[in-house]
N, C-alpha and C positions, 0 to 999 in steps of 0.2 A: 314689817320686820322691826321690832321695838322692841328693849329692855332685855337686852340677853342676859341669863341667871348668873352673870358675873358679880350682877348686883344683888343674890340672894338674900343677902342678911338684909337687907333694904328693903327687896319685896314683901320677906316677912312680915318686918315690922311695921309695913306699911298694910297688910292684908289684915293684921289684927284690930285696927282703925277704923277698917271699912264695911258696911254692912254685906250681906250675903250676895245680895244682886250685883256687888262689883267684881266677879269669878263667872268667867263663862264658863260656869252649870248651872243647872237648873237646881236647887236648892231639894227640892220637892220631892226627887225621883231619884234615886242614886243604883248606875248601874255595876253589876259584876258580872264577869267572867269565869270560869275555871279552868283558868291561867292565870298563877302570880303574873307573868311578864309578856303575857298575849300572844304567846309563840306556838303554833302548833304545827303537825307534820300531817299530809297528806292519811285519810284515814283516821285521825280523833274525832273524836265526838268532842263539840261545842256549845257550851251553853250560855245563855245568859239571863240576868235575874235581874227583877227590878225591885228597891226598897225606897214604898211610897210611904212617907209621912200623914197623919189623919188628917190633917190641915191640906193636903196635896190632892185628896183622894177623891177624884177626880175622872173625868172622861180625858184621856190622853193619847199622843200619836206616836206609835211605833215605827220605826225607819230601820232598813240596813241597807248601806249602802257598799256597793262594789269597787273597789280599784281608785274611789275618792270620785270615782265619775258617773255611778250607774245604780239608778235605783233598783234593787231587785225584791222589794219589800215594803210595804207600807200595810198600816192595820189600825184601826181606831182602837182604844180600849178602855174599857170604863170599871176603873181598877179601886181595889178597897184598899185603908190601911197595910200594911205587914208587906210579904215579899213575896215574888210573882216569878213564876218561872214563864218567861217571853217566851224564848229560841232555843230548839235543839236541834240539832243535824249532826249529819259528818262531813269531814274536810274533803272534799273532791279532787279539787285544784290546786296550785299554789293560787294564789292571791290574797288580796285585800281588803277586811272587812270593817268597816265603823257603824256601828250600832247606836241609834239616835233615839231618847224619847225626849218629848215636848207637850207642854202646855199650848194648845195651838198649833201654828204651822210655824214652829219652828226652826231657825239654822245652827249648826255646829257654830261653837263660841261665840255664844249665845246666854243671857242668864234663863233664859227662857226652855234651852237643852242639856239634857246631860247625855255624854258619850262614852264611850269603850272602845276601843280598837283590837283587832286580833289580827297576825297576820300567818297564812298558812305556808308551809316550805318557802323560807324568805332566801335558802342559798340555791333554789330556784330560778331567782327572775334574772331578767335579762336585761341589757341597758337599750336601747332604742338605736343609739350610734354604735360603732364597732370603731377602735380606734384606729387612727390613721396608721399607715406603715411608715408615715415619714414625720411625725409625731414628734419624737426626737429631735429629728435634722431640724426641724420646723423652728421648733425650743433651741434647737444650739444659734441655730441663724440669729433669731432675735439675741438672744443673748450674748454672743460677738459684737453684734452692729453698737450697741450699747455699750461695750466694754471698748468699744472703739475712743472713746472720751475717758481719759485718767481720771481714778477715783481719788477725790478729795473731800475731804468732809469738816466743814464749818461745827464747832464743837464749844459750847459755853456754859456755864452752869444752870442747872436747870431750877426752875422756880420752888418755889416750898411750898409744901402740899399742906396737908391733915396727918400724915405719918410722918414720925422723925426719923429723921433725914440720918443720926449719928451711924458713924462705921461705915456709911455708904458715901459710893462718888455716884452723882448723880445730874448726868449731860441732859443739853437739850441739842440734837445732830439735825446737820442738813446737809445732803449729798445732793449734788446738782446732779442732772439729769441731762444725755440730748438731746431728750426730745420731754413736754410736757415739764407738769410740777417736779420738784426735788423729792425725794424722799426727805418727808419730817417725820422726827420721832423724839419718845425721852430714853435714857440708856439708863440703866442702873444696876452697879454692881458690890462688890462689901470691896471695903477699900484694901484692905490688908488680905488679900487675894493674890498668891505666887503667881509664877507662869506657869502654866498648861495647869491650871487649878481647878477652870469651871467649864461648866457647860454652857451652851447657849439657849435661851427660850424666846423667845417670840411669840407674841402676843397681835393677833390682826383682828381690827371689829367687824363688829354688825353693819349693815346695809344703814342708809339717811347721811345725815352732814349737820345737821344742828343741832342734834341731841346730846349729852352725855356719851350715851353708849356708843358712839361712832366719834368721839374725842379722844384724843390721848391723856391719859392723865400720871404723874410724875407716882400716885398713890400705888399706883399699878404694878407701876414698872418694878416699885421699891418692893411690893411684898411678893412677887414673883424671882426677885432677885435672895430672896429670904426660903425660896424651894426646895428642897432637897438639902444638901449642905452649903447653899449658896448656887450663883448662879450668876452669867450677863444676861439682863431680860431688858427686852426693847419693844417697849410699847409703839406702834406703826400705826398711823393713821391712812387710809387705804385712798385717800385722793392728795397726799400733798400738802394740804390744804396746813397751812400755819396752827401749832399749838397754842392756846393759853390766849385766845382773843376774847375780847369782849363778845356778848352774847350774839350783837348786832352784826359785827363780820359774820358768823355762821348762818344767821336769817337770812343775809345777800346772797351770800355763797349759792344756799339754797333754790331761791328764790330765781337766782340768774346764774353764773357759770356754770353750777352745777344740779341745774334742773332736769329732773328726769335725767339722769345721766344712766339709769338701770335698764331702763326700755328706750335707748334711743335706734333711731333704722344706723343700719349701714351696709356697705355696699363692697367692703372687703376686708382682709385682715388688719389694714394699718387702723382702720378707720374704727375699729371696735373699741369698745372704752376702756374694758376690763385689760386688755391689753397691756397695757402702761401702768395699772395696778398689779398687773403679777410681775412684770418687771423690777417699778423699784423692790417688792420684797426679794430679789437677786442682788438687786443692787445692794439693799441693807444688809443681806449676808456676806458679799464678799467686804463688806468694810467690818462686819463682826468679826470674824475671822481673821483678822489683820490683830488683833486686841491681843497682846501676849498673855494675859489670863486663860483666853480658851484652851482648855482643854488637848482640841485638835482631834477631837473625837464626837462630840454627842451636840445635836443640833434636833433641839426639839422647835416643832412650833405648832399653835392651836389659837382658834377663832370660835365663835358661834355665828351658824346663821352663814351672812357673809363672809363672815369672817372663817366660816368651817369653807367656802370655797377656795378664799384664798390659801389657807393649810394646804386642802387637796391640790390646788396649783401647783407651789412652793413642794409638796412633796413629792409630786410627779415630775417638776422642769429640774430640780436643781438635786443632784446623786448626795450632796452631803447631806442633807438631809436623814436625820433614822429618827425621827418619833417625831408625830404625827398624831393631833389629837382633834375632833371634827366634829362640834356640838351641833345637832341640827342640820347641818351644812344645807350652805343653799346652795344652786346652779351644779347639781349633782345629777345624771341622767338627765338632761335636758330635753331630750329627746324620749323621755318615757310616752308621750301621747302616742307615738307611733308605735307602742308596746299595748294601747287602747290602756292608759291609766293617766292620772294626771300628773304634769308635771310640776319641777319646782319652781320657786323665787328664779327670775324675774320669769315668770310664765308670759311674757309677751314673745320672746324667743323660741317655746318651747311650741306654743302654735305655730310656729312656723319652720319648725322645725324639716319640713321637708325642704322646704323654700331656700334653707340656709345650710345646708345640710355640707355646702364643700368646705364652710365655716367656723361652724357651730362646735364638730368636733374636735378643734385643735381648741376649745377653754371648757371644754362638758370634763367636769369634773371624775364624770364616772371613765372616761378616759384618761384621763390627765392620771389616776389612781394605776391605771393601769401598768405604767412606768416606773410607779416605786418600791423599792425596800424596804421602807420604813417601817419600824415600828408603828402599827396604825390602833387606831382606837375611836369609833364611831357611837355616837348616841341619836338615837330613835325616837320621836313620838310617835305613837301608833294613832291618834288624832288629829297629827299635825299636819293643818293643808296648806301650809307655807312650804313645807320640807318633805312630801311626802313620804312614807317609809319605804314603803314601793321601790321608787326610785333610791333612795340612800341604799337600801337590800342589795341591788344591782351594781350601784357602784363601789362596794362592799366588796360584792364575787369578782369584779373584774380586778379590783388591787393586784398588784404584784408581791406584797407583804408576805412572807412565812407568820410574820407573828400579828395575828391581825383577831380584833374583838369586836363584834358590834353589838351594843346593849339595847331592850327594846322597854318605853315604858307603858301599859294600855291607857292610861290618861292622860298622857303629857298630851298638850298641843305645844304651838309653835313658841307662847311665849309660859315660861314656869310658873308665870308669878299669878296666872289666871285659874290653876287648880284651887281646888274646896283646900282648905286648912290642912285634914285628914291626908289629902291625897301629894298635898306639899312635903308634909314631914314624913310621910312612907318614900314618895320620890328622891327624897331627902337623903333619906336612909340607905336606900336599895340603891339610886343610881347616884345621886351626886360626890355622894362621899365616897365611894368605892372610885370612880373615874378622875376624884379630884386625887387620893389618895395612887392609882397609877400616874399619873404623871409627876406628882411629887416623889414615888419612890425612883424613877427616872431617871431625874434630877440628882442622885445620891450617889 
């Protein structure tokens, strides 16, 4: 789980640098569909087409695969120049299709593959778990015992980034905790901001501990506070873990307190990790919320990846919450295997899903969705086997949302910055901008 397209302008300009083999696709072969956005209904006809290069043209291997888990197709092919119509059929089922050809015995993200996704009746699926009845009580328990300790929060000026800083206040916050690390974060809002002025945005990363993308960074927080007509945005670091260290502290971190913290066993509710990560983002809200700026009305928050679980959390445990934005999200249907499809991030859990099952459903996102109102807003890879779509589809249908979107892309995988050029600046086009431009008009 790496490099969430938070960083897009970066992947760009970094993909322009790199030769073709740095893109898991297959340069050689490029597949389509007919479906802009790979979506189809029980009954279409499905096609898919291959455009081989002279230089490509080649003996090659045909693959579709089912549900992310089940080969139903495989075909050698010894293809010319120009453009080749593969696959046609019609929709039978709902489910799950990704369409692979390869140089060889190749795998998805992969320079060796290139892929397509389609998914058929996706307000269909079903999530594996069913949520609990006492789900709620579950969420209010924890979050009393917690609130049992007075909120205070250590508040100093936060460091100086790459973006200027002017018009803005800009904190670095620590709210002790009962139990586990404090909630660290940077806060930033326009200084000349009345009371009940602005909204609040929250910002939760990606999965790792040493990276960028799972840091807080003050840059963030500043241009997220810059949203709509302004904004309090609080960049949250999802372990605790100290902002603004040397590189060395996060290599430890890693290394040891916080190794394998994503697939560890446990053996009851206290003892889960994620636990304590969905807490403090409770905790950081109810100290937002104290802020005479807020609004007292709009409580947005969004992640990718991890950080789309945490959202889903946060939008499920805590009622102020109303927009809800969920890139990729991981730990979503956890429980899809037992639906015979694969499951998400951290799929160590997800195998064991029946094992964990009195567990598992009070943090499975696709339950946790269940419980909220929020304004939601979900994005899709139809390639992507960190996040499968499958599972995001389900926990999608089970939201409690009136106002709820879920966008699907056929060539995203998990991480953006691995598409071909072409397939970046359409993804660009059609989904980043439109998703980026909802939650800024949000903000307003």
């Amino acid at each position: 789980m790496r490099h969430p397209d938070h960083f897009l302008k970066l992947s760009v300009i970094i993909s322009l640098l790199l030769p073709a083999a740095a893109y898991a696709q297959y340069p050689g072969a490029e597949l389509e569909i007919n479906s802009s956005n790979g979506v189809y209904a029980v009954g279409d006809s499905i096609k898919v087409w291959a455009d081989i290069t002279p230089e490509s043209a080649s003996v090659l291997e045909f693959c579709v695969e089912k549900n992310m888990n089940l080969i139903i197709k495989t075909e050698t092919l010894e293809l010319t120049a120009g453009r080749h119509l593969l696959y046609a059929d019609i929709c039978r089922e709902p489910a799950h299709y990704v369409f692979m050809i390869s140089k060889g015995k190749g795998k998805p993200e992969t320079e060796t593959t290139s892929t397509v996704g389609a998914i058929v009746s996706p307000e269909k699926f079903k999530s594996g778990y069913q949520a609990p009845k006492d789900l709620r009580k579950f969420w209010d328990g924890q979050i009393a015992k917690m609130r049992q300790m007075p909120l205070t929060a250590k508040e100093r000026p936060a460091p100086k980034g790459k973006d200027d800083q002017t018009g803005m206040t800009c904190l670095d916050i620590e709210i002790p905790m009962p139990e586990g690390n404090p909630v660290r974060a940077y806060l930033a809002y326009p200084s000349g901001a009345g009371e009940k002025s602005l909204p609040i945005v929250i910002y939760a990363h990606a999965a790792g501990v040493k990276g960028g993308w799972c840091q807080c960074s003050i840059d963030d927080a500043i241009r997220d506070a810059r949203k709509g007509n302004g904004a309090i945005a609080l960049d949250i670091n999802a372990h605790g873990m100290l902002n603004g260290q040397p590189q060395s502290y996060y290599d430890e971190l890693e290394a040891g307190e916080l190794k394998d913290y994503s697939t560890r066993e446990f053996t009851g509710h206290e003892e889960f990790y994620f636990r304590l990560m969905y807490l403090r983002l409770v905790r950081a809200l109810d100290y937002l919320v104290t802020l005479p700026q807020w609004d007292g009305k709009r409580v947005a928050i969004y992640g990718e990846s991890q950080g789309g679980a945490q959202s889903a959390a946060l939008a499920g445990m805590d009622e102020r919450v109303t927009a809800a934005l969920l890139r990729v999200p991981a730990f979503i249907d956890v429980a899809g295997t037992l639906d015979g499809r694969r499951g998400p991030w951290p799929r160590t859990y997800g195998k064991k899903a029946r094992e964990l099952e009195k567990e598992l459903p009070y943090y499975d996102g696709a339950c946790m969705l269940s419980l909220t109102k929020a304004k939601l807003y979900i994005e899709a890879g139809l390639v992507d086997y960190t996040c499968p779509p499958g599972c995001l589809s389900a926990g999608y249908n089970n939201a409690g949302s009136k106002d709820k979107t879920i966008v699907f892309f056929p060539y995203r995988p998990h991480h953006s910055a691995k598409m071909s050029r072409e397939k970046q600046k359409r993804w660009e086009k059609e989904i980043y901008e439109p998703r980026e431009k909802w939650l800024d008009d949000y903000l307003k």
